[in-house]
C-alpha positions as CSV (number, residue, x, y, z in Angstrom):
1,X,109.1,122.6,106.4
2,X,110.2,119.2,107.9
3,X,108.6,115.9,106.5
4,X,107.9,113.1,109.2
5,X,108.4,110.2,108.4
6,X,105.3,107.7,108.5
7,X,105.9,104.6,110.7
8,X,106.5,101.5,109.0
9,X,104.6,98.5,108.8
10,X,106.5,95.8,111.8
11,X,109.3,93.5,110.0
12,X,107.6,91.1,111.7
13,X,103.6,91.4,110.2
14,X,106.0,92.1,106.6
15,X,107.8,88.6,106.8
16,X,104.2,86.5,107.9
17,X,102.4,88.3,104.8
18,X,105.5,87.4,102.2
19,X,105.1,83.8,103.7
20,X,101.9,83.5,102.5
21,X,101.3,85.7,99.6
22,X,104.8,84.7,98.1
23,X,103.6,80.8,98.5
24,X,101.2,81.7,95.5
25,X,102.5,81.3,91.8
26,X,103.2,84.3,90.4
27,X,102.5,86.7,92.8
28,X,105.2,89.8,93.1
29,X,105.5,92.3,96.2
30,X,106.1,95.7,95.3
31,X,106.2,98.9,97.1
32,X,103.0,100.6,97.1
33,X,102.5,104.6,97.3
34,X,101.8,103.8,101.1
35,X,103.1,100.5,102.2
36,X,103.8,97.2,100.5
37,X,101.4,95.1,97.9
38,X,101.4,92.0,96.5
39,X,100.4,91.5,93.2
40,X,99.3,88.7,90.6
41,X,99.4,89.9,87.0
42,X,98.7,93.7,87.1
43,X,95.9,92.8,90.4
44,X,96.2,93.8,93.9
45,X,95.4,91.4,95.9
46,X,96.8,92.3,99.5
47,X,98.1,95.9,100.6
48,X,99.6,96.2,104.1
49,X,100.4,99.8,105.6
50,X,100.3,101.6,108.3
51,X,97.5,104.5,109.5
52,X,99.1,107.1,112.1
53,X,98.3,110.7,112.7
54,X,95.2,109.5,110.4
55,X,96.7,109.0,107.3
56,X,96.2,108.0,105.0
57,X,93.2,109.4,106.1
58,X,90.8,107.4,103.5
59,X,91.8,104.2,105.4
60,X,92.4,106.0,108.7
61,X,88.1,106.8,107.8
62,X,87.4,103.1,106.6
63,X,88.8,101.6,109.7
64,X,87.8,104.0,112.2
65,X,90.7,104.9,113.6
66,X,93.6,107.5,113.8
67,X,95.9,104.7,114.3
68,X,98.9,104.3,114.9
69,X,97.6,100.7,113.3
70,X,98.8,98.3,110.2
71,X,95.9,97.2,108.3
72,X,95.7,94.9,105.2
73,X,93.2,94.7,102.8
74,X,92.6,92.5,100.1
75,X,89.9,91.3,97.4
76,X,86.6,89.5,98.8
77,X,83.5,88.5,98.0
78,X,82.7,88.6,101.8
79,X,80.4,91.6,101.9
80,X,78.2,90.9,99.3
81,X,77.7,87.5,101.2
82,X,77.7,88.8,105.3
83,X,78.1,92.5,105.2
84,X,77.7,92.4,109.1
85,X,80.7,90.7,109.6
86,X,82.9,92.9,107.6
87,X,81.4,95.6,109.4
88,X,83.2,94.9,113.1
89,X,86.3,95.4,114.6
90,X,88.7,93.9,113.4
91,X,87.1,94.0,109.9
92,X,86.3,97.4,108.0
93,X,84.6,97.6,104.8
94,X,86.8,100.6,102.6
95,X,84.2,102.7,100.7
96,X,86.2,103.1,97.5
97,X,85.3,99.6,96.5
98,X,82.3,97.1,97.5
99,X,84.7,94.4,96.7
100,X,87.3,94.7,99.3
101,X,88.1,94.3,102.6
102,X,90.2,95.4,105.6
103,X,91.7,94.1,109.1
104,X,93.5,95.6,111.7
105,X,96.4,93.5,112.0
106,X,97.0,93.4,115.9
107,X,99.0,91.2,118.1
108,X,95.7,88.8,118.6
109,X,95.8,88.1,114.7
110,X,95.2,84.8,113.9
111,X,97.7,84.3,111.3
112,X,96.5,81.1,109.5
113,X,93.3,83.2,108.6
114,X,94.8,85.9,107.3
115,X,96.5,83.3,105.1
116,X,93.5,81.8,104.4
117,X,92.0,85.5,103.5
118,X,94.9,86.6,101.2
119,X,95.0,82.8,99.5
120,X,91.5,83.5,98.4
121,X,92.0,87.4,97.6
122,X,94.5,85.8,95.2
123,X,92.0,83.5,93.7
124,X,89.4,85.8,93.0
125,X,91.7,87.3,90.6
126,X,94.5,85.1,89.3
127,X,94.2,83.5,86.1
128,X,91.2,80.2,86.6
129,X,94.1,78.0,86.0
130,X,96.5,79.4,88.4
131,X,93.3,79.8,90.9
132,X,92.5,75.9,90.5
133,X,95.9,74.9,91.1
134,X,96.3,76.9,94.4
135,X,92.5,75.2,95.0
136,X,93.5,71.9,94.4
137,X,96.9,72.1,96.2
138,X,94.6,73.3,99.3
139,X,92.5,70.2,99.0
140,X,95.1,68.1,98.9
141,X,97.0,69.5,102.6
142,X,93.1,69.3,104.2
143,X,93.0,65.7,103.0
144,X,96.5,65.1,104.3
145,X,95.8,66.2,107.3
146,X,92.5,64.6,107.8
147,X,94.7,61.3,107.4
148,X,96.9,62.3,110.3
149,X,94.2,63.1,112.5
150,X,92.4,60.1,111.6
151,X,95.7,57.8,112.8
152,X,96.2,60.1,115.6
153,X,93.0,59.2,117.1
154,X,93.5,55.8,115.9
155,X,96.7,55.4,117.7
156,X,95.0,56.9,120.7
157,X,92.1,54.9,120.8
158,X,94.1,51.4,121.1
């Protein structure tokens, strides 16, 4: 019987998800029965992996496809707010749980949302005061950057 091997998830989706998940207090990455997760206590809150040859086929079923395609999927309280949008390509809602969500991660992926996705995944289930320090350091760059657009348009104004 020969075993074939299952493709790995690209170095390159790998070192943008330990980017941002690793940015969060706390977290550890880990290797998962089928790809990699990142964890914050004992709590998943992102999984990357790989579906080819439709497997693993529950997530090869969730997102629709046979692959070969790297998904991620992390906590959310998305589709109790807008199931519809969870509900598209590049979105899939997995059946096992109604509180988590998937994306194909393909070369259109807009990288500061998935950032923005897994920083929230972690919040829903860090500790509240780890969660309001990761909140608060997030308000913090959006008002710093406000400021540097505001002098930006400033400067170009005059």
């Amino acid at each position: 019987m020969t075993v074939r091997r299952r493709p790995e998830v690209p170095k390159t989706i790998l070192t943008r998800l330990r980017k941002a998940c690793l940015a969060l207090p706390e977290v550890r990455e880990e290797q998962a029965w089928f790809g990699t997760r990142w964890r914050i206590r004992k709590d998943t809150f992102a999984h990357v992996l790989m579906i080819a040859d439709g497997w693993p086929p529950v997530y090869a079923r969730a997102a629709g496809t046979d692959g070969p395609v790297c998904v991620l999927t992390f906590q959310s309280l998305g589709p109790r707010v807008d199931p519809e949008t969870f509900s598209r390509a590049p979105d899939f809602r997995p059946l096992w749980r109604p509180d988590i969500l998937g994306r194909r991660l393909d070369a259109d992926v807009d990288w500061r949302d998935i950032t923005k996705l897994v920083t929230a995944s972690y919040c829903l289930l860090a500790p509240k005061k780890l969660a309001e320090a990761v909140r608060s350091e997030q308000s913090a760059d959006r008002q710093t950057r406000g400021q540097g657009k505001e002098r930006q348009q400033r400067h170009h104004r005059q």
